[in-house]
N, C-alpha and C positions, 0 to 999 in steps of 0.2 A: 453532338453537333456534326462529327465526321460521318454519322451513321445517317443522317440527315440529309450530310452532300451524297452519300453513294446510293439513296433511294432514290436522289432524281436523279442521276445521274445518267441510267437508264432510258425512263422518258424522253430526255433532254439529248441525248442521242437519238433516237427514233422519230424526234420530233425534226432536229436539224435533218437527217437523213432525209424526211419527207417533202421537207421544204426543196432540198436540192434535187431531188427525182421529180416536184412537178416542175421547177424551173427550168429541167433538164429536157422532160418533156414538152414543154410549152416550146422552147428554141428548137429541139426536132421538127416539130410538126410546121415549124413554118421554112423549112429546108426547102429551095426547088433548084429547077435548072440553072436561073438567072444566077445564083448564089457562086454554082460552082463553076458558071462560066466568067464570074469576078474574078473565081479564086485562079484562073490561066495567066492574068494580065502581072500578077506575081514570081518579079525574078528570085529563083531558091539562094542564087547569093547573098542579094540584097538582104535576103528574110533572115540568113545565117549569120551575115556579120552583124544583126540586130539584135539577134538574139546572144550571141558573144556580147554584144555592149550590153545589153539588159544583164545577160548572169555576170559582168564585170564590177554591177551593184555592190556585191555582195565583198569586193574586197573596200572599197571605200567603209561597207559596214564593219567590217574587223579590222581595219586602221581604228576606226570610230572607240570599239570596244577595246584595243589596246590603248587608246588616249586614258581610256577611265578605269583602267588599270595599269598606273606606269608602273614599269621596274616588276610586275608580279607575272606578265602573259605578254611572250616576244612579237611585234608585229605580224609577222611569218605567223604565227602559232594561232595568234588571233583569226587573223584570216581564212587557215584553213578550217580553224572550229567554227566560224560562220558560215563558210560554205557546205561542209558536212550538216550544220545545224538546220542551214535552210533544208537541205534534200529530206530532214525526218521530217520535219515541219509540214513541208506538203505531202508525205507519203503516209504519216502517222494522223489518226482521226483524233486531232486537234491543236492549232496552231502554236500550242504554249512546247510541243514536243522539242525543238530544238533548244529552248531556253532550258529546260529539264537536261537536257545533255549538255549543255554548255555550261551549267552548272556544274551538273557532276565531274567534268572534266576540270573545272579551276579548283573545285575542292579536292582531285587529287594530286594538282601543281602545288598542294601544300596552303590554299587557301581556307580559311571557313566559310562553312555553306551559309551561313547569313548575310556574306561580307562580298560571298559571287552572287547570292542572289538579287542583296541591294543595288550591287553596281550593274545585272541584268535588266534591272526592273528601271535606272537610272537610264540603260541603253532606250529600251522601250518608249518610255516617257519624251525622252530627247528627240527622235525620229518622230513619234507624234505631234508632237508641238511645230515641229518643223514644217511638218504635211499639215496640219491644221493651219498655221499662218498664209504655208502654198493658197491652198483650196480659200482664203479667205481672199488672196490676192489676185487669183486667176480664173477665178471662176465668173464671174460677170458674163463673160459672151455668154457663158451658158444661164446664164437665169434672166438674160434678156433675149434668150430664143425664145425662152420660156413665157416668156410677155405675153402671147398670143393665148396661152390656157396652158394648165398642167395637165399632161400625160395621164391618166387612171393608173397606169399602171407604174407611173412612176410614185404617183401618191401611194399604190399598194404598198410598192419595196420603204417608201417611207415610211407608212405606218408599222410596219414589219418589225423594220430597226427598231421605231420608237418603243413599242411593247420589247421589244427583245432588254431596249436599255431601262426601262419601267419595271421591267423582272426582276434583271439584275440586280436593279438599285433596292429593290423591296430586296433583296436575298442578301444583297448587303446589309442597311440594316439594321437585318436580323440577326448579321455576324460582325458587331460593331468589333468586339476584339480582335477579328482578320482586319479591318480595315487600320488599325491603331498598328497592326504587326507589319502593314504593306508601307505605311510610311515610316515606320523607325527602320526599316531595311534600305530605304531610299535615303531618311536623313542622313546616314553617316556619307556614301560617296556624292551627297550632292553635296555639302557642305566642304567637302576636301575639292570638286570642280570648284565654286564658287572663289574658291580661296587662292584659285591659280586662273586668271584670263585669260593666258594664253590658253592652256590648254582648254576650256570654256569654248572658244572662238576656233580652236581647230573641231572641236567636238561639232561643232553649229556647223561648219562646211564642211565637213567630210558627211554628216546629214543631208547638206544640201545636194552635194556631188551623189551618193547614194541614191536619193528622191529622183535627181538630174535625171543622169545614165537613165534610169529605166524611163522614163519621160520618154527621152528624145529617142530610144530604142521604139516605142511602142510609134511614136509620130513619125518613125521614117515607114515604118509597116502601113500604116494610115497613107503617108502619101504615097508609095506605091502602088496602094488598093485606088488612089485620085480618091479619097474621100472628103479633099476641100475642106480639111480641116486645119487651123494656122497652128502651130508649135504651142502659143498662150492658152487658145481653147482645149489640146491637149493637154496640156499641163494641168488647167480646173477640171477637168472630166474625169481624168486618171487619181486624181488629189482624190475627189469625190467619190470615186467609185473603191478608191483605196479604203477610205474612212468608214465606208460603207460596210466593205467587206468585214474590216473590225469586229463590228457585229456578231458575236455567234449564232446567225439564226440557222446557220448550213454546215455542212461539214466544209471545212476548212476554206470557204468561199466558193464552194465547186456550185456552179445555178445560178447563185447569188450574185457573182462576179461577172458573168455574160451578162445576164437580164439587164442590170445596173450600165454595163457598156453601150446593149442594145437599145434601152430607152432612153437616155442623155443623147447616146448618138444621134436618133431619130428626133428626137426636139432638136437637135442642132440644125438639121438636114439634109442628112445622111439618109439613104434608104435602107430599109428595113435588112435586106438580105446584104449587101455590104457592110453593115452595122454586127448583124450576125457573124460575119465571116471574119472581120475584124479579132472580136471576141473571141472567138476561136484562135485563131492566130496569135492572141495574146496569153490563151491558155498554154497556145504550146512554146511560147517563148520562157514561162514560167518554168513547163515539162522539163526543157534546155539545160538551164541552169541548174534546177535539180538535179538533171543527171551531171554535171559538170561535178556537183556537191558530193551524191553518188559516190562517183569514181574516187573524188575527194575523201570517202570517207574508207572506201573501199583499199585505198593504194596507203593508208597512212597509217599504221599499226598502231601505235601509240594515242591515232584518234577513239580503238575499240577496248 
């Protein structure tokens, strides 16, 4: 069965890889002047301390991940292995790389690699759920822009994901005992949450604070751009285009993540080339933080 996963393994990179060079190209080609003389009306302070609150995400996520390991991984400790974790995350071709080091890091604080992995895979789950109720609660303005007709192109990125999660789900399965293994790694730390509400309810708002930060980070860049978008409609945009990205259909959302910005934007309406520039801007707030993680991973010995 391993010999199975590593023949597509291949493909399935070639194929992501594809996906985000036409996406990559399709947002080039509609680059003009109008774009970059949006991008003037942009104060760099403004953009900075936005991107400082965007990569500030990342410590609400390691409070998070030290709540669902008490007593085993120090606030402090957690934190910085989030922040290192996110930087592989986006620099390593596939988004699971940071959970892969932040394993290996709690199994050499003396934990077992079943027991970091479940309460990883507990992290995960938790933050999804959270984005999933977002995106169920905020999203409306945007699917009543949508009233008027769906976008083509937004139907594409639809159909896109749905085959992507269509695959999947056939490739699952077909590996019914990874599936049996992915939830006995989760039952033990959800069951040890469940059995404490406090720490349950710190767990949900440090998610929530997490999701926030970068939200309201990406909506001050928005109103600077005047993209007349309110703080609600950003918050369903960002939820959806989050959920989106999920998806493996690209390398680590690099295409996938504009496109998905640029045609929600544009049903909302927003125009085309401030919608573009947008998405760019939210790449590089991403870039930010990683390097924040970077430095993070770079200056702290004990993280290598």
């Amino acid at each position: 069965m391993q010999a199975e996963g590593r023949r597509w393994a291949t493909p399935w990179r070639l194929a992501q890889a594809a996906v985000s060079l036409g996406l990559i190209g399709w947002m080039v080609s509609t680059v003009d002047k109008s774009m970059l003389a949006a991008a003037a009306v942009l104060d760099p302070v403004i953009f900075l301390l936005a991107a400082l609150l965007f990569a500030s995400a990342q410590i609400f996520g390691g409070l998070r991940l030290a709540t669902l390991f008490p007593g085993e991984v120090t606030p402090r400790d957690a934190v910085v292995m989030t922040w290192a974790g996110y930087f592989l995350s986006n620099f390593l071709p596939g988004t699971i790389g940071g959970d892969v080091y932040k394993a290996v890091r709690l199994k050499s604080a003396g934990m077992t690699l079943p027991a970091a992995a479940g309460g990883l895979l507990l992290d995960r789950l938790l933050n999804t759920v959270v984005l999933v109720i977002l995106a169920a609660l905020t999203a409306a303005p945007v699917v009543l822009a949508m009233a008027g007709g769906i976008d083509p192109r937004l139907a594409a990125i639809a159909g896109l994901a749905l085959a992507a999660i269509a695959a999947a789900g056939v490739h699952m399965a077909r590996r019914q005992s990874r599936i049996g293994e992915i939830m006995t790694l989760a039952a033990g730390p959800f069951a040890r949450l469940l059995a404490s509400p406090g720490r349950l309810g710190t767990a949900v708002i440090l998610s929530i604070c997490n999701i926030g930060v970068a939200i309201i980070a990406q909506w001050i860049v928005a109103r600077e751009l005047g993209l007349g978008i309110s703080l609600l409609e950003m918050a369903g945009i960002s939820a959806v285009v989050t959920l989106l990205v999920m998806v493996p259909v690209s390398l680590n959302g690099l295409g996938l993540q504009e496109a998905s910005f640029i045609v929600l934007l544009t049903q909302a309406g927003v125009a085309q080339e401030s919608a573009l520039l947008f998405s760019i801007l939210v790449r590089m707030l991403i870039v930010v933080a990683s390097i924040v993680g970077g430095l993070t991973f770079a200056f702290n010995r004990g993280l290598r």
